[in-house]
N, C-alpha and C positions, 0 to 999 in steps of 0.2 A: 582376638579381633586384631586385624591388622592394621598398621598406623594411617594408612591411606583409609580406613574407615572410620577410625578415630575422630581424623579431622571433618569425616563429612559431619558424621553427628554433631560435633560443637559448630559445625558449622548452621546445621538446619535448624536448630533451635532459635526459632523466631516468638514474637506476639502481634497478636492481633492487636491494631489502632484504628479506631472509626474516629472519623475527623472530617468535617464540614468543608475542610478545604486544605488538600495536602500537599507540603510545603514540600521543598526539597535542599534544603539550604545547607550547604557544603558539601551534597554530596558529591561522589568523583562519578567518572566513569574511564574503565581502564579498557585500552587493547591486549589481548591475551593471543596468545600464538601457543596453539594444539602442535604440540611434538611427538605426543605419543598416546598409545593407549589408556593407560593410566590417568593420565589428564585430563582425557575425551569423555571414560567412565564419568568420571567425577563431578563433570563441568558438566555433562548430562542428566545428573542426577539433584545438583544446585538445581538446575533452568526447572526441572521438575517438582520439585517437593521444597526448595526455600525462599519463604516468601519476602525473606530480606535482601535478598538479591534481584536484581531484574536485568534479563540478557537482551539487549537490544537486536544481537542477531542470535540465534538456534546454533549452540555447538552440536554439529553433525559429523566430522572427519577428522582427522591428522591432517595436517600439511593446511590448514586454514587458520585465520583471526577470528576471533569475534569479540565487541564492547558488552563489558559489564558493567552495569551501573552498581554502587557499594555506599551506602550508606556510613555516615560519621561514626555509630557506636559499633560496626564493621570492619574501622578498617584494622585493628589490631591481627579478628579475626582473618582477612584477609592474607596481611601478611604473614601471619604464620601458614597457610595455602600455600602463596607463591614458593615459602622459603620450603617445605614439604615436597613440596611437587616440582620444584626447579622450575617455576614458569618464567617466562621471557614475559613481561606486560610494560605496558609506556601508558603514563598517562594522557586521556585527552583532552578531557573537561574535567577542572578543578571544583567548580560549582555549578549545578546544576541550575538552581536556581536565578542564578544571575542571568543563565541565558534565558528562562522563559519570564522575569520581566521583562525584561528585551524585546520582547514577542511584540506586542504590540497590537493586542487584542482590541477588538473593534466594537462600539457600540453604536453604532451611526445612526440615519435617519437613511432613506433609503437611495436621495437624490445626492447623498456624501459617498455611495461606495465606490471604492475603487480598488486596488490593488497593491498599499502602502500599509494595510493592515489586514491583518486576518478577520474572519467574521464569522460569525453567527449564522446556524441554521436559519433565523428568521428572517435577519439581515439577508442570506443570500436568496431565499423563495420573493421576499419583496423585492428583490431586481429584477430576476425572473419574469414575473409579472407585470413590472413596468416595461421591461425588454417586447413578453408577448405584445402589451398594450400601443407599443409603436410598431412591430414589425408581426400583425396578426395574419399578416398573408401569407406568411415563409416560416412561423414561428408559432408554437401549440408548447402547451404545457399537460400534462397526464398524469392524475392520480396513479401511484403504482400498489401503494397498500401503506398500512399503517407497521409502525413497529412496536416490538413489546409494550413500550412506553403510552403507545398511541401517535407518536409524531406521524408525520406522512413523509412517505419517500417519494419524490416527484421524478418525471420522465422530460425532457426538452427535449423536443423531435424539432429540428431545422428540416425544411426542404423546398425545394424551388422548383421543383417538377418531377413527375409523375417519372420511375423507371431509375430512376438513379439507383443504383447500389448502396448497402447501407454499413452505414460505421457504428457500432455498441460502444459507447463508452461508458463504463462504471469506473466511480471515483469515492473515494475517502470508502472505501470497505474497513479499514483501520484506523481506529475512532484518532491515535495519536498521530496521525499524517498528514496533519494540518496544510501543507503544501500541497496536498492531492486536490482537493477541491477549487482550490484556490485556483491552480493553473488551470482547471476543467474551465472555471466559469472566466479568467481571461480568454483560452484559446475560444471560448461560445462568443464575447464580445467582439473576436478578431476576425471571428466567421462573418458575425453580421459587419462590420465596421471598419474590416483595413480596407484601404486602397492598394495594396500589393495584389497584383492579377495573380501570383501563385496561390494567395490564402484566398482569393474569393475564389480560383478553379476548385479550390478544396470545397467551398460553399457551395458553388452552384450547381456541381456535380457527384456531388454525395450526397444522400441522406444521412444526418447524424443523430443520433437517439443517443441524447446524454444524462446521465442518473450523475447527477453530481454529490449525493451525498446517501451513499444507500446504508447507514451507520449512521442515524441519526442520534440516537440515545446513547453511541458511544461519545461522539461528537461532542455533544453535550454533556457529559460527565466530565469529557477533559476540559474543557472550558469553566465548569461549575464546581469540579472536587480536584481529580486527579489526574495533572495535563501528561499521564504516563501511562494512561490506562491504552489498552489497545481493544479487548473483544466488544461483544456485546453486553447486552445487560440481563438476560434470562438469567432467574439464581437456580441452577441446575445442583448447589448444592448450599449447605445451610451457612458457611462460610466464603465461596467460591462466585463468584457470577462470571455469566458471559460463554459464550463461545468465540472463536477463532472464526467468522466466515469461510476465510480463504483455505479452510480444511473441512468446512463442514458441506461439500457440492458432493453431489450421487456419483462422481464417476472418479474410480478406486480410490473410496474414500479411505482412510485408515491405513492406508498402503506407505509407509515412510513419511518419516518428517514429520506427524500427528502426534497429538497427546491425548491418551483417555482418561487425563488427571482433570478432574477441573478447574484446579487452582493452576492448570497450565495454560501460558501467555496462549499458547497453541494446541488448546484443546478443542478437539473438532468435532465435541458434542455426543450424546446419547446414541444418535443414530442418523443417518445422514439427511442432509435437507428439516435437520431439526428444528431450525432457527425461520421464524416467521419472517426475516430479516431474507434470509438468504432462499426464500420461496416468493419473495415480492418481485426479487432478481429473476430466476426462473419463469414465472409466469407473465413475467412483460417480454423477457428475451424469446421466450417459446410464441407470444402472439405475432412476433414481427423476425421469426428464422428467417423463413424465404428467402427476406430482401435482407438480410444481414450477410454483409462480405467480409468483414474486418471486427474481430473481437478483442478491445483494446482496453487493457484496463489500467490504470496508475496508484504508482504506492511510491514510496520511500521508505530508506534511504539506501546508498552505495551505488547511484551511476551505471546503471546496467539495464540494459533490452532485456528479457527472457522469452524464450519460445518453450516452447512443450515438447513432452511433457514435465511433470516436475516428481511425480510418481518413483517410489522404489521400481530400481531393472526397467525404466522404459524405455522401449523401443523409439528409435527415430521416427518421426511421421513421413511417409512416404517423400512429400515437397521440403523438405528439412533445409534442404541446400537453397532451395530458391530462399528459401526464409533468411536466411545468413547473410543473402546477397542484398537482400530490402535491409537489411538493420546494419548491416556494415555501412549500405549510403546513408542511413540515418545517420549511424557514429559519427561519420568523416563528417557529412553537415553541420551537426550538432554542435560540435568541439572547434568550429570555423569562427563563432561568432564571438567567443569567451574565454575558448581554448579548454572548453571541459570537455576531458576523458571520460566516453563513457565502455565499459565493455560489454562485448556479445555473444550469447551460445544459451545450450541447453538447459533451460533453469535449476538440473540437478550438479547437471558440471559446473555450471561458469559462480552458482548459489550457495544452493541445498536441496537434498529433496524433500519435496512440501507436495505431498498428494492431496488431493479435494479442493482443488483449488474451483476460481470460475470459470479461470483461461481453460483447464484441463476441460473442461466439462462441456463449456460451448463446443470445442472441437471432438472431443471424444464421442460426444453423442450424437451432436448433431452435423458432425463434418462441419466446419466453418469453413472458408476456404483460407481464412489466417486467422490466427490468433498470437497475440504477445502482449506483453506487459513491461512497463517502465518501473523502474527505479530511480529515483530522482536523487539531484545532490541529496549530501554531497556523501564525502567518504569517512563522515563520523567527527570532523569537528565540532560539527555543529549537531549531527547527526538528526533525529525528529523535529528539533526544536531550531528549525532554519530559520534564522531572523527574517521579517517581513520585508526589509532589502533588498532582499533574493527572491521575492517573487516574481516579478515580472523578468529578472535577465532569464531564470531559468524556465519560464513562459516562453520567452520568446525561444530560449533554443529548443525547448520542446517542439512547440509548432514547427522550426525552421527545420527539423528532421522529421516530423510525420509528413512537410511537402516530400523529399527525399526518399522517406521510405516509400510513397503511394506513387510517386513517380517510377521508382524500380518496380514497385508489383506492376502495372501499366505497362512498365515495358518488359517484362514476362510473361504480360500475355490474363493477368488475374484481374482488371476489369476493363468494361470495354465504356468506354466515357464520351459523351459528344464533345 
């Protein structure tokens, strides 16, 4: 056996802990720099089969970073890794913990929410419906289907007239991306609420169909157990739960970037469209194709647009370039207000590749005429676990690049707006 396999096995030798609420107190999380092969193996085969370790991004190539999170009774083991394998790593969070106290989880009433703290699936369906309850004209709320658990996934359809073209938005697909929903349901309050003539031409001339939280039970597990968890909750195996949504969509499902392990962060399930989760998504976006122009969905973390596809060997989509030219004026806006960098391209280039995705699918199957995806702050100091401080600036430069990007498709000629 060779020493590079030596070390995997003492490395994967983990145990199972069931724990009502899982702590994370001193652990680190390191940046690791992929030099070579050997590394790649290795570091691919951790992400896989060790459940003491947890990769916050998917080692995919040479010539990339990615943060590991490493556990205290780890880190010996660790460093005998990096000292093995010659890695280049920098630490970036010394305690994991300390940041998601920090967090600033929310238990409000419902006339308290705001955007100073994170919240609750329940907390945000009750603003929801205070929202419809004032603004019942232009504002519908939509059972979408229930999830494993039973929760319900809701739909916000905004619209002010008949004919508009329509914006998809899905958010929090990944139960740990606490910032996803978060900015969904500011940018919905800015829709109805600013006085800025730019963000109400976004209102009055789009339909928006917003799923703000289509990972309910994931949602809720990191809130209730484990604020690290990312899939679902189906237990597809006797030790394992959960799928990967954003790998388990019908179109080149299992094509790169997938796991068929299920103790993997990115396993993309039995067979595609497995997840009752990710058929709730499918059968609201399939009732309202037509008038869908723009399929937009948000995750975090690492500062980047993606466009499609994200599929092993995909081909450019035909408009690839016009798409480049809407997320460059987005970048340029974005980074205007804060001065954050974000970058843009092919989500296997500029990423990894991740097939099965829902960006993939919208467009794959049903032609959308855009599709993209955000990655929000930041670039891993803080990485999932962005203090609620940074909600609202990284709100608002959201919004202030989706005016940006729908402005350049407009003026490409991809919708025709009164």
């Amino acid at each position: 056996m060779s020493p590079l396999w030596t070390v995997f096995s003492l490395l994967i030798s983990t145990t199972f802990v069931w724990s009502a609420q899982v702590r994370f107190d001193n652990y680190r999380v390191y940046e690791i720099a992929i030099e070579n092969q050997d590394q790649l193996q290795l570091l691919q085969h951790l992400e896989q089969f060790s459940d003491a370790y947890l990769f916050w991004e998917t080692p995919v190539r040479t010539g990339t970073k990615v943060d590991l999170m490493v556990p205290p009774h780890k880190f010996s083991d660790f460093s005998e890794l990096v000292s093995r394998l010659q890695l280049h790593v920098s630490t970036k969070i010394e305690n994991v913990q300390q940041l998601i106290d920090k967090e600033q989880l929310s238990r409000s009433r419902r006339d308290e929410f705001g955007w100073t703290k994170y919240h609750s699936l329940d907390e945000i369906y009750d603003w929801i419906d205070g929202l419809v309850a004032q603004h019942s004209d232009i504002l519908s709320v939509e059972f979408v289907g229930n999830s494993y658990e039973g929760r319900e996934v809701r739909a916000v359809k905004l619209s002010h007239k008949e004919g508009n073209p329509g914006i998809f938005l899905e958010s929090h697909i990944h139960a740990r991306e606490w910032i996803t929903s978060a900015t969904t349901t500011w940018i919905l309050n800015e829709l109805l609420s600013s006085a800025d003539p730019q963000v109400q031409e976004l209102a009055q001339n789009y339909d928006w169909y917003i799923l703000p939280v289509v990972n309910p039970d994931g949602l809720n597990y990191t809130q209730e157990v484990n604020r690290m968890w990312r899939k679902t909750r189906y237990p597809h195996s006797v030790l394992c739960l959960g799928v990967d949504m954003n790998r388990n969509f019908p179109y080149h499902w299992m094509d790169g970037g997938s796991s068929s392990n299920p103790c993997s962060d990115t396993y993309a399930g039995p067979e595609p469209a497995s997840e009752i989760e990710s058929r709730n998504i499918m059968d609201y976006f399939k009732k309202y194709k037509d008038q869908i122009h723009f399929y937009l969905s948000f995750h975090s973390y690492s500062q980047l647009i993606l466009l499609p596809f994200g599929y092993q060997d995909a081909e450019k989509v035909t408009n690839f370039y016009d798409w480049m030219e809407m997320a460059e004026a987005a970048v340029i806006t974005l980074s205007k207000r804060y001065g954050t960098l974000y970058t843009f391209g092919n989500t296997a280039e500029v990423l990894y590749v991740a097939s099965g995705s829902t960006r993939d699918w919208a467009l794959g199957t049903f032609n959308v005429p855009i599709a993209a995806s955000y990655e929000f702050r930041d670039t891993g100091n803080y990485g999932f676990l962005l203090p609620a401080e940074q909600i609202i600036p990284n709100s608002e430069e959201v919004l202030d690049s989706l005016v940006a990007f729908l402005a350049k498709a407009r003026e490409l000629g991809y919708f025709k707006v009164d």
